[in-house]
BAFIGU-836625 format. One record per atom (N, C-alpha, C): residue in three letters; z, y, x. Coordinates in steps of 0.02 Angstrom, whole numbers, plus 50000, padded with zeros to 5 digits. Example, Ala and Ser with C-alpha at 12.3 -4.5 7.8 and 13.67 -1.06 7.14 Angstrom:
! BAFIGU-836625
ALA503904971650660ALA503904977550615ALA503904983550660SER503544988850642SER503574994750684SER503945000250645
This chain:
! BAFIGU-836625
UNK494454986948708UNK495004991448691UNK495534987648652UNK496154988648675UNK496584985348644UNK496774988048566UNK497204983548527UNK497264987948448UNK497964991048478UNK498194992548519UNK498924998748525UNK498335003348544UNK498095003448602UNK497675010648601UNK497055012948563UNK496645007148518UNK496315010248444UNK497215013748405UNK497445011648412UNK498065014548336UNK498095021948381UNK498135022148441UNK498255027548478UNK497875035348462UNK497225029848459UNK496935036548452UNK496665038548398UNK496865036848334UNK497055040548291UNK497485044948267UNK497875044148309UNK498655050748333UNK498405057548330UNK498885061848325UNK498635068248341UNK499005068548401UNK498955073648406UNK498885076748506UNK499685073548527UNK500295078048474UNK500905076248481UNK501255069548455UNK500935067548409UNK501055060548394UNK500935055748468UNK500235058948481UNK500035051848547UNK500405051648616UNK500665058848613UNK501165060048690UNK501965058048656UNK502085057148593UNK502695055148583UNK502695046948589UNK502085043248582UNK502055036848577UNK502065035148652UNK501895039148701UNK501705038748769UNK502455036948784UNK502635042548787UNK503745043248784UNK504065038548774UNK503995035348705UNK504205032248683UNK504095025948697UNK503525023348716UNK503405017048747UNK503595017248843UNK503495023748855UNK503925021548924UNK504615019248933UNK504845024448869UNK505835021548862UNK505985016248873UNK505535013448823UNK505805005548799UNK505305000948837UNK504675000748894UNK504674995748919UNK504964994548976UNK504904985848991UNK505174983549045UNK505084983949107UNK504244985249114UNK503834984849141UNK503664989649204UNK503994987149268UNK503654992049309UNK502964994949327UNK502414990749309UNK501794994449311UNK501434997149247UNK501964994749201UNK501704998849124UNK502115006449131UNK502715007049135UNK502705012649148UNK502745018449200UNK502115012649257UNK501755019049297UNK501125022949262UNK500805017249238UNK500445018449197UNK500375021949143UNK500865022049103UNK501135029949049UNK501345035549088UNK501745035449139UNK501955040649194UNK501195044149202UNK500675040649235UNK500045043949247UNK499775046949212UNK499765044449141UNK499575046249080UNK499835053249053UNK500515054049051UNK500875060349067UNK500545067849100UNK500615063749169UNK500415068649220UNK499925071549223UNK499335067949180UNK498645069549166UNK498475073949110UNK498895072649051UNK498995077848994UNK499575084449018UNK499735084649087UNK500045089649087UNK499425096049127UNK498775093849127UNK498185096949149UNK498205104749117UNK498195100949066UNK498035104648991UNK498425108948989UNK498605115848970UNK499085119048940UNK498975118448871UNK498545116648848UNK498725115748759UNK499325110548766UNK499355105648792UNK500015103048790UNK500515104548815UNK500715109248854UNK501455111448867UNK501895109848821UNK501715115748765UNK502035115348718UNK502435109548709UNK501775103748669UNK502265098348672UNK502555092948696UNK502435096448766UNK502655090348839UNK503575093648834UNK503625100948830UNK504105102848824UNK504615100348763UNK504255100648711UNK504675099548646UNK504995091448667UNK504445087448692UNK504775079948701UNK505185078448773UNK505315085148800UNK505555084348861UNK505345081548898UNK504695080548914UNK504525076348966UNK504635080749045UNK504775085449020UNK504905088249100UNK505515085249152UNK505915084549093UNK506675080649128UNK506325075349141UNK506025071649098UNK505565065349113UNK505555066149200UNK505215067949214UNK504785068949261UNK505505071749350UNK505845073749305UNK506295079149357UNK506805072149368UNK506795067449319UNK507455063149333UNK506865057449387UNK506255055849369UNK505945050849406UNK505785052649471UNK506125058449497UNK506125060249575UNK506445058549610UNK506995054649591UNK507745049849601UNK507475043449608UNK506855042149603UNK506845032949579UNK506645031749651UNK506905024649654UNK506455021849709UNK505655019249724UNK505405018149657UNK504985018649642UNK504445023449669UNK504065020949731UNK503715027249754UNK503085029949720UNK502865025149680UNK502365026949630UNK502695031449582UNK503085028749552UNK503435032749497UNK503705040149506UNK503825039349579UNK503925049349600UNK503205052349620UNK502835048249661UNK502045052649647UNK501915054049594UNK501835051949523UNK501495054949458UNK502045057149435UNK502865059749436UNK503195060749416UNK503065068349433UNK503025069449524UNK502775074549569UNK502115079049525UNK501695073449524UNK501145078049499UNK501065081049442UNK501415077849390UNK501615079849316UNK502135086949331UNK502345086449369UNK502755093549385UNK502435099549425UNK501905098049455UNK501195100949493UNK500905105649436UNK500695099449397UNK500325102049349UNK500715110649324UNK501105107649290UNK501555110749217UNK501975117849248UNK501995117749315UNK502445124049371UNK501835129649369UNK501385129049352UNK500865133449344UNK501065139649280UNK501245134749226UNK501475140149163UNK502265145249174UNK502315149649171UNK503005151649178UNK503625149549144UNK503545148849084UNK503995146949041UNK504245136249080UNK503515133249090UNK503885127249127UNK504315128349211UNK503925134949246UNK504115136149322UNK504975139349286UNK504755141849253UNK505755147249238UNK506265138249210UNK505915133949180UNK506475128349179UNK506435124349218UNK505905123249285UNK506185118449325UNK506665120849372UNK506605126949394UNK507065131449433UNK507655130549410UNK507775132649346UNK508395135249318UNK508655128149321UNK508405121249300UNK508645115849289UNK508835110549383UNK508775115749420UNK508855114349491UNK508285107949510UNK507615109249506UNK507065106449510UNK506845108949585UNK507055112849607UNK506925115449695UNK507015110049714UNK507635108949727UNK508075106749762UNK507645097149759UNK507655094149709UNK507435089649711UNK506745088549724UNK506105091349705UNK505625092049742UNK505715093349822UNK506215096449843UNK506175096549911UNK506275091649953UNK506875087349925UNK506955081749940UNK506375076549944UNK505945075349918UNK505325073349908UNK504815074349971UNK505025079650033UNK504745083550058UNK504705077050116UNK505155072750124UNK505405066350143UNK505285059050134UNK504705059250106UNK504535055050058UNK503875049950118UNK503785044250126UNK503195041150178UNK502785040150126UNK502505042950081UNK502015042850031UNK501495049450047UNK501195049950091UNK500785057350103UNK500675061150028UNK500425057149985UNK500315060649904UNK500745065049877UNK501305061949872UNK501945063649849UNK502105068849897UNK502385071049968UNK502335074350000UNK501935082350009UNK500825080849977UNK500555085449965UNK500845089249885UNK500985083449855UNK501145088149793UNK501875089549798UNK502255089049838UNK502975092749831UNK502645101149895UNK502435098249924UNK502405106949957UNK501655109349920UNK501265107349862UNK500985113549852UNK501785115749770UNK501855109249732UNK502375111949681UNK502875118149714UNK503145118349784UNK503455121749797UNK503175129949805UNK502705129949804UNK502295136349824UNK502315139949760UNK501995134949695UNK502135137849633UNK502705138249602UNK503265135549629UNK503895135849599UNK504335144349627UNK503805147349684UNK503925150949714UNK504025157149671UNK504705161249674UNK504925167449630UNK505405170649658UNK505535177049647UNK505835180849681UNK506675178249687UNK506825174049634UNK507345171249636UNK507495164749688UNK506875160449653UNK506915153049725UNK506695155049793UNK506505161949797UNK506135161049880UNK506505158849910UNK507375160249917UNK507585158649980UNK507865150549992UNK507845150749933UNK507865143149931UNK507275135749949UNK506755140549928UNK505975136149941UNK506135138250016UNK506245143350042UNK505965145250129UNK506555145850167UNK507235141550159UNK507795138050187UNK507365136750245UNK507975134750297UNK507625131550363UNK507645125750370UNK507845120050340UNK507595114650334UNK507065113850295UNK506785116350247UNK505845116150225UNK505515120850272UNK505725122750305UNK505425126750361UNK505155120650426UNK505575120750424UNK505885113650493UNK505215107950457UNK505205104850406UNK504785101050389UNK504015103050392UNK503995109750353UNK503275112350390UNK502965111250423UNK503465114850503UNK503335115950571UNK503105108050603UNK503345101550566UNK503305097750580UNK502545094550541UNK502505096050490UNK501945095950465UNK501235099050480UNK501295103450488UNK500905109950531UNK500695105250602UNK500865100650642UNK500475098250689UNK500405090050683UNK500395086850604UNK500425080850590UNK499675079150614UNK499435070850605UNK498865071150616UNK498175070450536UNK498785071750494UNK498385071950428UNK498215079650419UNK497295079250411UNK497285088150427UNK497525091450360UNK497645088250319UNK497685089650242UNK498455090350233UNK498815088750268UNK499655092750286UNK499575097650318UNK499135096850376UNK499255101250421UNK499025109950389UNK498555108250344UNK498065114550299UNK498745118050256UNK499205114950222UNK499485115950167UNK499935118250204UNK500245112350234UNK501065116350273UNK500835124850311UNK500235124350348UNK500125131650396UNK499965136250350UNK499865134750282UNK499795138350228UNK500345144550212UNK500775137050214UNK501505138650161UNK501825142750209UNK501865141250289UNK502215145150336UNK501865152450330UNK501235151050340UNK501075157350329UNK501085165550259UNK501035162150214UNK500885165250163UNK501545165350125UNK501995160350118UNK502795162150084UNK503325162350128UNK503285162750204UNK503845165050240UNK503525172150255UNK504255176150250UNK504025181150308UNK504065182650393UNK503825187550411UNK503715184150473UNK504475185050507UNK504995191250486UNK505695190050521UNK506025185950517UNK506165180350456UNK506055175450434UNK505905168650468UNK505305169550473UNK504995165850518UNK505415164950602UNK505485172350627UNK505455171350689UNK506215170550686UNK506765169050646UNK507585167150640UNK507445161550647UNK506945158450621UNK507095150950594UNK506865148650675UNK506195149350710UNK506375147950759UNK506675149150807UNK507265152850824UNK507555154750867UNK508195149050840UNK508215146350780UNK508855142750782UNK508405136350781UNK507845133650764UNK507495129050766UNK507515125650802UNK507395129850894UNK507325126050933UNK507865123250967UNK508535125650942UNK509065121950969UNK509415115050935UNK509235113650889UNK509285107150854UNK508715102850818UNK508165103350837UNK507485098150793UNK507655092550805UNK507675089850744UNK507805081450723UNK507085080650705UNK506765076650756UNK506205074250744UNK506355066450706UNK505975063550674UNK506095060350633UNK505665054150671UNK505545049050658UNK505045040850680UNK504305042650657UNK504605045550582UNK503965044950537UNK503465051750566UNK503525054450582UNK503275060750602UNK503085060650676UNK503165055950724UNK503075055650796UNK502245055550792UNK501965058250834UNK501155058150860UNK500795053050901UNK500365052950900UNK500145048650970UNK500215051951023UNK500435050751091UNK500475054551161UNK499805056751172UNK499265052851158UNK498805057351187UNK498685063351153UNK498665064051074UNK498675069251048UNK499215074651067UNK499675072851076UNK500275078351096UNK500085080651166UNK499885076351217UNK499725078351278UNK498895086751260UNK498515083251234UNK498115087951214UNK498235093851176UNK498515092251136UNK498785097251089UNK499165103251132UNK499665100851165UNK500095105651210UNK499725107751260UNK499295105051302UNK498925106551333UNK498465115851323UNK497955112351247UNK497605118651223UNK497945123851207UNK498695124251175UNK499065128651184UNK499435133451202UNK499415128151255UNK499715130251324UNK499035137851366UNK498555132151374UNK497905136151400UNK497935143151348UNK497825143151289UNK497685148151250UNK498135155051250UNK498765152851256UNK499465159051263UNK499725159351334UNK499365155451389UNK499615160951454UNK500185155851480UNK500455150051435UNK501075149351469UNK501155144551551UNK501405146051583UNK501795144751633UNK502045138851664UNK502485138251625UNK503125129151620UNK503485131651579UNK503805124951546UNK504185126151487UNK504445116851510UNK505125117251483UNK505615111451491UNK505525106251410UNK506135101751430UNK505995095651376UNK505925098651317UNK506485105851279UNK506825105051229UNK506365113551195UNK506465117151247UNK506005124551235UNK505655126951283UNK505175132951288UNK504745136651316UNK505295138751369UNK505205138851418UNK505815143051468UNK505385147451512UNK504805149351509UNK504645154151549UNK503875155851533UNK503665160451526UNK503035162051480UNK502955171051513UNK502145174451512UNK502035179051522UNK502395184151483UNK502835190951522UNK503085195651468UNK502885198851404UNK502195197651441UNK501745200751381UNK501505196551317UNK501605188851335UNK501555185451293UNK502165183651237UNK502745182951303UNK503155179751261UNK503675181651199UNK503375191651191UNK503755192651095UNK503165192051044UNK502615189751067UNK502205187051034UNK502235179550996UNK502165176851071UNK502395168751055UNK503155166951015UNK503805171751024UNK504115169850979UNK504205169950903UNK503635175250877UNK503555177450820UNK502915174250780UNK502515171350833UNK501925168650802UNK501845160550764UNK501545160450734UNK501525152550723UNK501465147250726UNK500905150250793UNK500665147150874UNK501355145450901UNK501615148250901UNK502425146550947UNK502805142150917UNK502975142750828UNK503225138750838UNK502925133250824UNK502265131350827UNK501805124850817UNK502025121050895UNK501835126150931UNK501885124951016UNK502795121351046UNK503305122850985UNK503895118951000UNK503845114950983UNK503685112650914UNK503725106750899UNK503295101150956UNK502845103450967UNK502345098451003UNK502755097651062UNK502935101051114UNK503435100651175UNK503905096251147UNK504265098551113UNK504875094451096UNK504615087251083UNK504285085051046UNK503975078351020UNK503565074651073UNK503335080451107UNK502985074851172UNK503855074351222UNK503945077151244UNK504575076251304UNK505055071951241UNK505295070451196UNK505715065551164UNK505205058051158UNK504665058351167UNK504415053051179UNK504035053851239UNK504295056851290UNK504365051951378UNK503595053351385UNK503185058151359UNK502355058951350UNK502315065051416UNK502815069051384UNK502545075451448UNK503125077051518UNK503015076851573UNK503465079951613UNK503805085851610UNK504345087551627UNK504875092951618UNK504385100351657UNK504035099051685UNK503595106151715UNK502955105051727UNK502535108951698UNK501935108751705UNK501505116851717UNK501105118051744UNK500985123351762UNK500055123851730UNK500055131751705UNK499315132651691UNK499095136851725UNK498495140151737UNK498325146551741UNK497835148851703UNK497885155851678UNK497115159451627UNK496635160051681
């Protein structure tokens, strides 16, 4: 044990998170202060420390290191804000301090970690005030894209979030304008064989027909105010769209039940 962290821990609770602070300010050090960053994020477990995570501001801490390039430094920045969105008094100041908005951005992030903890932070940041802001159609759009990733641990959270904080009229706006502009992204493309399968079982399961590069164009009557409202549907665009933009599926394909 080194003699800075024996002196440490003779601190009291707020002394030792002010020394934490205070030695991140002032070092130079990119892996020293990931390393206090973590340290942070880990005392933000606790609600006995809110209190004085708040008093030392470490929340801005945390809300300004979502800007860094540093992709380590926004994962524990992320999770320190995970934590602490749980208490109301920290969820009423990251909101108010426009903390949506930048966690969402995050939503963007090729760090899967960082990514799980910006869409569960978003769930708890969730209030009658941010809903419409957390359930915009571009975090919608990322979902839907998430919702058929091949990490099942996106895929659990995002079908979560679609499910349980959109509603379903909501829901069924977003894809009706969804499917006329998806910017599929590099980072988000599938393997063809998975997309071939994927669309496939979907296909089999809801009845459909043929459907073209971009949307569903022809589906059972009885299916199809189902399929536009369901989640199945819009899981089932994204996958069409992502296989036919990568040259995986032909423009018509036919099933039968």
């Amino acid at each position: 044990m080194s003699e800075k962290q024996k002196d440490l821990l003779g601190l009291d609770r707020l002394e030792y998170l002010q020394a934490l602070v205070t030695e991140f300010q002032v070092s130079e050090s990119s892996e020293a202060k990931e390393q206090v960053l973590a340290n942070l994020a880990n005392f933000a477990y606790d609600p006995k420390n809110y209190g004085y995570l708040r008093q030392l501001k470490v929340l801005d801490l945390f809300l300004d290191m979502l800007t860094e390039d540093n992709e380590t430094l926004v994962e524990f920045a992320l999770g320190g804000l995970c934590n602490l969105c749980l208490d109301k008094i920290n969820k009423d100041y990251i909101v108010e301090a426009d903390g949506v908005s930048a966690v969402v951005n995050c939503l963007s992030s090729s760090n899967e970690e960082t990514v799980l903890s910006a869409i569960t932070t978003l769930m708890y940041l969730t209030t009658p005030q941010s809903r419409q802001q957390i359930t915009a159609l571009p975090v919608i759009e990322c979902m839907l894209r998430f919702s058929v990733s091949t990490s099942k641990r996106l895929q659990n959270l995002a079908t979560i979030f679609l499910e349980d904080y959109c509603t379903a009229p909501q829901t069924e706006k977003d894809n009706r304008t969804y499917s006329h502009h998806l910017d599929w992204p590099a980072k988000f493309v599938l393997p063809s064989s998975q997309l071939q399968v994927g669309c496939q079982l979907m296909c089999k399961n809801l009845f459909l027909f043929s459907f073209g590069p971009f949307a569903v164009q022809y589906c059972s009557p009885v299916i199809l105010p189902r399929l536009q409202s369901s989640l199945w549907g819009l899981q089932l665009q994204v996958l069409v769209m992502a296989a036919s933009e990568q040259d995986v599926f032909p423009t018509w394909i036919g099933f039968h039940s």
